[in-house]
VEXROLUM-611626 format. One record per residue (C-alpha): residue number from 1; chain; x negated, y, z negated. Coordinates in pm, whole numbers, plus 50000, padded with zeros to 5 digits. Each point is the difference from the previous one (the first is absolute). Layout:
nr:NUM | kette:A | x:X | y:Y | z:Z
...
***
This chain:
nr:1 | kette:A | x:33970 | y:20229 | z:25251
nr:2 | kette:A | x:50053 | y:49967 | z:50387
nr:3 | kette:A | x:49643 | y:49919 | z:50092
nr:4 | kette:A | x:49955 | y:50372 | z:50195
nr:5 | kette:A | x:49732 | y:50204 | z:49931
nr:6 | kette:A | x:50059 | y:50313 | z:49738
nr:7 | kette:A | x:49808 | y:50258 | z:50184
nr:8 | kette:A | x:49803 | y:50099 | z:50287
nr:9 | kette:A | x:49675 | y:49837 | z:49869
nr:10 | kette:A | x:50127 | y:49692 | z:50003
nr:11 | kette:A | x:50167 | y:49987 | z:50288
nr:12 | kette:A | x:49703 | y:50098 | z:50176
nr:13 | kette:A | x:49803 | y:49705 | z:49774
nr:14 | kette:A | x:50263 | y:49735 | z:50084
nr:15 | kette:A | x:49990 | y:50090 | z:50380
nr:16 | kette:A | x:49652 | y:50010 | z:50001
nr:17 | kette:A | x:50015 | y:49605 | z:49821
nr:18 | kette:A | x:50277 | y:49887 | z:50220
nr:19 | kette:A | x:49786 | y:50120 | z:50314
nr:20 | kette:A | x:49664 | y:49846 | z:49832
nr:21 | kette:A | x:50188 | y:49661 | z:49880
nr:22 | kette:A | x:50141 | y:49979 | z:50413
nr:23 | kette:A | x:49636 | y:50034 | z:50157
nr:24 | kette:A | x:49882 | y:49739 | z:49782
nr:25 | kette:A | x:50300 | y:49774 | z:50016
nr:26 | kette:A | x:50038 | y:49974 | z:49678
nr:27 | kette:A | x:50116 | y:50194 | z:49671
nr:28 | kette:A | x:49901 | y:50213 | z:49758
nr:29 | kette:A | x:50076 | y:50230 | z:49701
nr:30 | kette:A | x:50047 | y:50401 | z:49992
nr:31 | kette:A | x:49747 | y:50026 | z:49725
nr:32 | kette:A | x:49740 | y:49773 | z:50174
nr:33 | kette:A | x:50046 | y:50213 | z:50326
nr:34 | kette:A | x:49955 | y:50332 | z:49791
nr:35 | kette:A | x:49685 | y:49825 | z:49832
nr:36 | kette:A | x:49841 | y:49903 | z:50324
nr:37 | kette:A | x:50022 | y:50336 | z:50155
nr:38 | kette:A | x:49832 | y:50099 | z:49715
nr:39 | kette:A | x:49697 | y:49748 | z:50033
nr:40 | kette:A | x:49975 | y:50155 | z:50382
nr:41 | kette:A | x:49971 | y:50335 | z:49889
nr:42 | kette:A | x:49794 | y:49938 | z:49725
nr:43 | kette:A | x:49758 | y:49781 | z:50239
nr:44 | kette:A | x:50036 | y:50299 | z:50240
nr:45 | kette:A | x:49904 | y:50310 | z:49755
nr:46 | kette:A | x:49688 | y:49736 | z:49907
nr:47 | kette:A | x:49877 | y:49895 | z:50358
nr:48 | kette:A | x:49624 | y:50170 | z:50101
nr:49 | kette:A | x:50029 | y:50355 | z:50091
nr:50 | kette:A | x:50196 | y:50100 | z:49777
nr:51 | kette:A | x:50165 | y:50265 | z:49919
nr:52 | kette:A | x:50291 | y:49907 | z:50193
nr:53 | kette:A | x:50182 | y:50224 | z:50192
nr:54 | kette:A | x:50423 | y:49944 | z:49861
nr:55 | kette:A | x:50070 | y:49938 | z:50400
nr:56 | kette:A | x:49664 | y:49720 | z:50007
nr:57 | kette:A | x:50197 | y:49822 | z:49652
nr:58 | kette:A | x:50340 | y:50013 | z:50183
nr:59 | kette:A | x:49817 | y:49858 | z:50314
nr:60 | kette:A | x:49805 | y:49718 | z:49852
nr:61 | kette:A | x:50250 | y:49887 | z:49719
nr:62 | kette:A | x:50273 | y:49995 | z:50280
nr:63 | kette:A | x:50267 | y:50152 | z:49711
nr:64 | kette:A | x:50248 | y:50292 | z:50077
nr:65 | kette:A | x:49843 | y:50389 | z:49907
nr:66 | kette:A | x:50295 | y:50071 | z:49728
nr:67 | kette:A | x:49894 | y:49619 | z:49810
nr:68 | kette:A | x:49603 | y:50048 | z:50104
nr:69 | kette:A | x:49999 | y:50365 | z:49814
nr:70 | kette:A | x:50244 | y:49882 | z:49699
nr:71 | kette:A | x:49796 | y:49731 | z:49960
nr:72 | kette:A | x:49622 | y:50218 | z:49986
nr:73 | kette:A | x:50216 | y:50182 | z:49722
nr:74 | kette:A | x:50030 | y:49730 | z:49769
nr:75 | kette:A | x:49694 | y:49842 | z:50066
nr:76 | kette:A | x:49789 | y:50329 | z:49948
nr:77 | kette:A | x:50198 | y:50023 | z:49661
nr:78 | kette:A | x:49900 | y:49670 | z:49914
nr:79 | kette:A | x:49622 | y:50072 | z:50078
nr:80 | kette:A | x:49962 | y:49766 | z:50278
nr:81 | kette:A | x:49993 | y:50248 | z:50290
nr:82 | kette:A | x:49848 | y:50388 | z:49984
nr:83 | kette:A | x:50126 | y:50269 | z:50222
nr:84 | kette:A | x:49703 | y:50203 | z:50164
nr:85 | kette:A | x:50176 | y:50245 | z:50120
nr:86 | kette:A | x:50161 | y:50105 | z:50311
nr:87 | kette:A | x:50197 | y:49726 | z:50037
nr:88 | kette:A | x:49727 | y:49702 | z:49963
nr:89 | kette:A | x:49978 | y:49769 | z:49771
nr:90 | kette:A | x:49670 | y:49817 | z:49851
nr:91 | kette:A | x:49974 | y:49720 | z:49695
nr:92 | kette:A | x:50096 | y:50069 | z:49638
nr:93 | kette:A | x:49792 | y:49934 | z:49720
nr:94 | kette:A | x:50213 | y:49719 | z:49897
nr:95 | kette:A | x:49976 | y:49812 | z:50365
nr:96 | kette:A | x:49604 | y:50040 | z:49913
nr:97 | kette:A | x:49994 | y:49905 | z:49629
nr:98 | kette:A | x:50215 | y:49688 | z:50142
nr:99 | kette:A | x:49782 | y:49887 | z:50261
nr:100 | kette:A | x:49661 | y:50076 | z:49764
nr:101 | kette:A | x:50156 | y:49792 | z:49721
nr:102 | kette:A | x:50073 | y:49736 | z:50295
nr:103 | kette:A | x:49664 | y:49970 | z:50088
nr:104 | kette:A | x:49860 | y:49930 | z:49673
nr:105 | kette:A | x:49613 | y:49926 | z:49921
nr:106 | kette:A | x:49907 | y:50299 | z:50245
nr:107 | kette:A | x:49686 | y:50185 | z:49787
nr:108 | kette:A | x:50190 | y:50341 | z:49965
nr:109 | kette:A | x:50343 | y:49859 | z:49940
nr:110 | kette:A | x:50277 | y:50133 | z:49793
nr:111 | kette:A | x:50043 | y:49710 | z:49812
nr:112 | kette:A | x:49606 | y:50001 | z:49903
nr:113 | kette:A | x:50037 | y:50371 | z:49881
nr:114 | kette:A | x:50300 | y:49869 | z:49784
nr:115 | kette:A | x:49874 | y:49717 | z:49823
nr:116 | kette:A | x:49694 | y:50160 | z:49951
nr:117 | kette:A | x:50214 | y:50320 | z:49782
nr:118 | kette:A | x:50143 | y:49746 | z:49834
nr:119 | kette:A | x:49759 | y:49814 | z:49896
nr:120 | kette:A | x:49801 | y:50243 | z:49887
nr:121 | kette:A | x:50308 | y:50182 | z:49795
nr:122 | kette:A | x:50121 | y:49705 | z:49870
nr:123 | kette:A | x:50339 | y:50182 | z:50100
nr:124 | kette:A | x:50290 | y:49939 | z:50299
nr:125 | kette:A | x:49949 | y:50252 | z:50272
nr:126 | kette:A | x:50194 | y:50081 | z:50255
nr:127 | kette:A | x:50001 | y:50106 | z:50378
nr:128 | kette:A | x:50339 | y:50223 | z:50137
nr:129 | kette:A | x:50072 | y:50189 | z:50278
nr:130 | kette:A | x:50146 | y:50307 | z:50037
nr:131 | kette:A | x:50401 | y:49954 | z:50147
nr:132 | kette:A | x:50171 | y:50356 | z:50010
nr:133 | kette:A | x:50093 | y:50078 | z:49676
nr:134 | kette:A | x:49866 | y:49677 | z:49862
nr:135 | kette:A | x:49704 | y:49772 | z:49959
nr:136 | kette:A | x:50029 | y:49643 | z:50086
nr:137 | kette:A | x:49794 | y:49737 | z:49833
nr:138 | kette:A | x:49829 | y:49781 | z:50275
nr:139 | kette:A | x:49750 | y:49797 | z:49761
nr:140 | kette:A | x:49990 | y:49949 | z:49610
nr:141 | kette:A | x:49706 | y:49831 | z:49843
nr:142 | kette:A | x:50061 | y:49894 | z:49606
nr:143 | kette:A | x:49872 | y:50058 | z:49711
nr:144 | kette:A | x:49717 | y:49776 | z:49815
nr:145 | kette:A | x:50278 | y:50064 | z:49701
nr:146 | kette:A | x:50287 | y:49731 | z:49917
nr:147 | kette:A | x:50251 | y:50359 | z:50042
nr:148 | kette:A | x:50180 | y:50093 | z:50340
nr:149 | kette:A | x:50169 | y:50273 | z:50146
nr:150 | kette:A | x:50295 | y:49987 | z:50193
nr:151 | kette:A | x:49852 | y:50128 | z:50296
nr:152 | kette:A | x:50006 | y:49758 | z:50320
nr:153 | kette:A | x:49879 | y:50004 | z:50357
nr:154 | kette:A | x:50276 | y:50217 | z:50216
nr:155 | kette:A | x:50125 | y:50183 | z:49688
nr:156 | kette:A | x:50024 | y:50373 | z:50060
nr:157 | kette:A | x:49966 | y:50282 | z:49764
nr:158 | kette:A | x:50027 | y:50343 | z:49924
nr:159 | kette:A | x:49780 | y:50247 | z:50094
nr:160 | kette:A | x:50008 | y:50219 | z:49691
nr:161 | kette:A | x:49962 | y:49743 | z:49718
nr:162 | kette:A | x:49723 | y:49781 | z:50094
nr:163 | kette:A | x:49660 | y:50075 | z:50055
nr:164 | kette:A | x:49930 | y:49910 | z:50386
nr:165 | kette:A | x:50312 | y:50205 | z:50044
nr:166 | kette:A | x:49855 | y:50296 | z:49837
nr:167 | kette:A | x:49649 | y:49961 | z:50147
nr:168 | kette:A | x:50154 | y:49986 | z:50362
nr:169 | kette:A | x:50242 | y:50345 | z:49876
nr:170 | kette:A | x:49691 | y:50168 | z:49902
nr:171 | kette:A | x:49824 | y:49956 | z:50359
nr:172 | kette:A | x:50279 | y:50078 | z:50198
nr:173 | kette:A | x:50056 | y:50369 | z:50126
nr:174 | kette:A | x:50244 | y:50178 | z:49723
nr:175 | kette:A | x:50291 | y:50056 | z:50235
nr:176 | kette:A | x:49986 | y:49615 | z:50125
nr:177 | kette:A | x:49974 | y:49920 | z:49581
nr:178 | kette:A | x:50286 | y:50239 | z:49909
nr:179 | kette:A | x:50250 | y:49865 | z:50288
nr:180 | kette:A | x:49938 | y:49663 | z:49862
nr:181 | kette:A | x:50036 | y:50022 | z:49645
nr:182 | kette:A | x:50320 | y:50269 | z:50125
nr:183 | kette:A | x:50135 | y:49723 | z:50196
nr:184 | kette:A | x:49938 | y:49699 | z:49687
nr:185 | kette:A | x:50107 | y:50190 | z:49727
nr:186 | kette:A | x:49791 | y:49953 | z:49662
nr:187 | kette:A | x:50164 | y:49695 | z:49814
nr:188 | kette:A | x:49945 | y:49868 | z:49700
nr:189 | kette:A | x:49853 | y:49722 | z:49950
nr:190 | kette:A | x:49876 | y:50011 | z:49634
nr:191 | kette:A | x:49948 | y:50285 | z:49745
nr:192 | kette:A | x:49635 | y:50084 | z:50162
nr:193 | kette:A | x:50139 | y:50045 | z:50325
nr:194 | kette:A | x:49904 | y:50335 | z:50177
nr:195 | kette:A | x:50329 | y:50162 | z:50076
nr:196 | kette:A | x:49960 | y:50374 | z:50159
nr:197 | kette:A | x:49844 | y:50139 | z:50237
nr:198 | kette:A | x:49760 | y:50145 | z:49773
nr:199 | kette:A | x:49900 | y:49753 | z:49801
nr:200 | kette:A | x:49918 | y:49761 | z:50261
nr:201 | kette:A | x:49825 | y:50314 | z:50208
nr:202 | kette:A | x:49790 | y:50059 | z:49690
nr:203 | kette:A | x:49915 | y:49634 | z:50027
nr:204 | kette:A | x:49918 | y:50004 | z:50300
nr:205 | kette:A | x:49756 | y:50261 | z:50007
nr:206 | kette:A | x:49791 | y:49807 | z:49730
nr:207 | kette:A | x:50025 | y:49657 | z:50249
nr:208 | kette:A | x:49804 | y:50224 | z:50261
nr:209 | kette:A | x:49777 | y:50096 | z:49754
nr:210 | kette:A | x:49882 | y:49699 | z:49900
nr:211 | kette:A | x:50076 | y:49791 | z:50331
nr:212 | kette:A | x:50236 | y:49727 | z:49755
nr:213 | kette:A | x:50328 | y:49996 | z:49904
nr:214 | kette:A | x:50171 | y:49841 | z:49668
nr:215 | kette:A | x:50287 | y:49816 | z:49890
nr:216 | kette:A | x:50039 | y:50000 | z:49651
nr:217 | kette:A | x:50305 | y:49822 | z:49916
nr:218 | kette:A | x:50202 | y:50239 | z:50297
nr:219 | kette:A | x:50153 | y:49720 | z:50213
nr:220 | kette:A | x:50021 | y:49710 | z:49741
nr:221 | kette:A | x:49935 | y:49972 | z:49599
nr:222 | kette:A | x:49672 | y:49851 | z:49886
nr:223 | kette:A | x:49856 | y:50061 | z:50364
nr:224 | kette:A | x:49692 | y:50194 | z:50062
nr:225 | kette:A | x:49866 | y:50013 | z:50315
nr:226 | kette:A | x:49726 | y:50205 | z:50204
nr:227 | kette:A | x:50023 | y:50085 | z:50341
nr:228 | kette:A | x:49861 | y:50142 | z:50349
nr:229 | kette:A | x:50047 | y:50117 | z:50350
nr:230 | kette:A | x:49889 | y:49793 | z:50294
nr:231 | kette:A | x:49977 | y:50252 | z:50261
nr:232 | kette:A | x:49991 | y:49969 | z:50389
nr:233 | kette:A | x:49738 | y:50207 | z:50240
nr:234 | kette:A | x:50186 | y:50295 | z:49989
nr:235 | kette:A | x:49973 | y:50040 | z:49650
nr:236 | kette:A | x:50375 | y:49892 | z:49915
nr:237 | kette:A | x:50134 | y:49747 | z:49744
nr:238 | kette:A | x:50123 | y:49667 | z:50127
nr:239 | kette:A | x:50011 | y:49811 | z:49713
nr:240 | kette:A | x:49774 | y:49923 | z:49634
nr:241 | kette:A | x:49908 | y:49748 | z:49769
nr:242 | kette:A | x:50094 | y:49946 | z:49643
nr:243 | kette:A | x:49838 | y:49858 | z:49711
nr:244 | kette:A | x:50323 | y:49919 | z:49751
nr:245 | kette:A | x:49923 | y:49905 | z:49622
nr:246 | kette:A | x:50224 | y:49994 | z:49672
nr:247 | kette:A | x:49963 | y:50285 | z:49780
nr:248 | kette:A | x:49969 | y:49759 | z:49677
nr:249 | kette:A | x:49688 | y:49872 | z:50155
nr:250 | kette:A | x:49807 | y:50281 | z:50204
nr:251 | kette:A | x:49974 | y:50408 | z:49864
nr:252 | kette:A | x:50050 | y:50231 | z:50246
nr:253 | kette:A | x:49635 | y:50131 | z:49943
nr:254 | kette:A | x:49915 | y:49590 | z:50080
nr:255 | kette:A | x:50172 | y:50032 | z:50344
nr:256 | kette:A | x:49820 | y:50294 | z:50071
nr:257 | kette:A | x:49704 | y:49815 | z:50037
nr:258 | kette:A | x:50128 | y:49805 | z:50281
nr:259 | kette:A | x:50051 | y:50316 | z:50230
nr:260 | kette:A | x:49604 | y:49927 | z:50161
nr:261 | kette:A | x:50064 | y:49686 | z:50078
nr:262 | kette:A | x:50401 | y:50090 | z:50168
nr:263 | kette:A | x:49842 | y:50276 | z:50205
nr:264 | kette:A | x:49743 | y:49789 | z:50152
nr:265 | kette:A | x:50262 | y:49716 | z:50110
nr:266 | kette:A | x:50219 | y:50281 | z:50146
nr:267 | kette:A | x:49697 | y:50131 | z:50217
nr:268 | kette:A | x:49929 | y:49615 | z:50061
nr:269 | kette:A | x:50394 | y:49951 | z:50127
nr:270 | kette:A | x:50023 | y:50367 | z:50156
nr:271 | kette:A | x:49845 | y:49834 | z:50373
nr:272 | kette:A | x:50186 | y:49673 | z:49978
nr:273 | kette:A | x:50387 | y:50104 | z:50000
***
């Protein structure tokens, strides 16, 4: 190791420091450079007016085009920035779910919907987000019950085998669905798992029927859970909440009878991400 850079990106990231580190007098590291420009731009894409124009981001973070639009990319995947199209860029559900969460005690806030599914389930529910061919756990509420699942805050999961995943599939157009699931694959992950095409298609068709999906015991043994879409004005899926149980304690038929009660917190959440 001779202390250069191994590629062009961070070159360009240890320039950028050295020339950052030299106007301030003092030093700093590659990483933190590459995270502050990524604080600008995200304070950018979420100051009033927005959408942002790409050029307005550039402008008002101060950060080269090739970093400013490399930077969108990963941030949109992550949920925290939305593209609106023709090259502007507005705040992701996750920036919103963030700052709701944040702001606590406010009458219509996430965290009240939450607690109040919880409670009155008894069971842990969960709020994701929708991140390309994954969902992304932002917030996990447990279970009244001395069981846990594995799941944590940040985790991300397949689309295919759990139920938010499949309740965001089934509202998505079926080209945007079938690149997806094309570009995951269909693994594994226990002997309940949905594994063609067809299967999970079938499945999917009943998860628009109803307006719920289920997980019984497809992403993890013992786990049921039942699940929904949170959609955004234009009718599209950004994200859904979960209510997980163990099999050995709650029938399928019982979780069934939590689907009123999930629908109505989705609607509740749909205007706050």
């Amino acid at each position: 190791m001779d202390g250069r850079p191994e590629n062009a990106e961070e070159a360009e990231v240890e320039a950028d420091t050295e020339a950052g580190s030299a106007a301030r007098g003092g030093r700093t590291s590659a990483a933190g450079s590459a995270l502050e420009k990524s604080m600008r731009i995200l304070e950018a894409v979420a100051a009033p007016g927005g959408p942002h124009r790409l050029t307005d981001v550039m402008a008002a973070a101060a950060v080269p085009k090739s970093s400013t639009f490399r930077i969108l990319a990963s941030l949109i995947e992550q949920g925290f920035v939305r593209s609106e199209g023709e090259s502007r860029y507005g705040v992701g559900a996750r920036l919103r779910a963030l700052s709701a969460l944040v702001s606590g005690g406010e009458p219509a806030s996430i965290e009240r919907i939450l607690r109040e599914l919880q409670e009155a389930t008894g069971q842990a529910v969960h709020l994701a987000l929708h991140s390309g061919e994954t969902i992304t756990y932002i917030r996990k509420l447990e279970s009244d019950q001395p069981f846990r699942t594995a799941s944590r805050v940040g985790m991300r999961m397949p689309l295919h085998t759990t139920a938010i995943g499949k309740s965001i599939l089934a509202r998505l157009p079926g080209g945007e669905a079938r690149e997806l699931v094309a570009a995951a694959g269909l693994p594994r992950r226990t002997p309940n798992t949905l594994t063609t095409p067809q299967a999970l298609e079938s499945e999917l068709e009943v998860v628009r029927a109803r307006g719920f999906a289920l997980d019984d015991e497809e992403n993890e043994a013992t786990i049921r859970c039942i699940g929904a879409a949170i959609l955004d004005p234009r009718g599209r899926p950004i994200g859904g909440v979960s209510i997980t149980t163990v099999t050995f304690l709650v029938s399928r038929t019982e979780i069934e009878t939590y689907a009123p009660a999930l629908l109505e917190a989705t609607r509740a959440l749909a205007p706050l991400l």
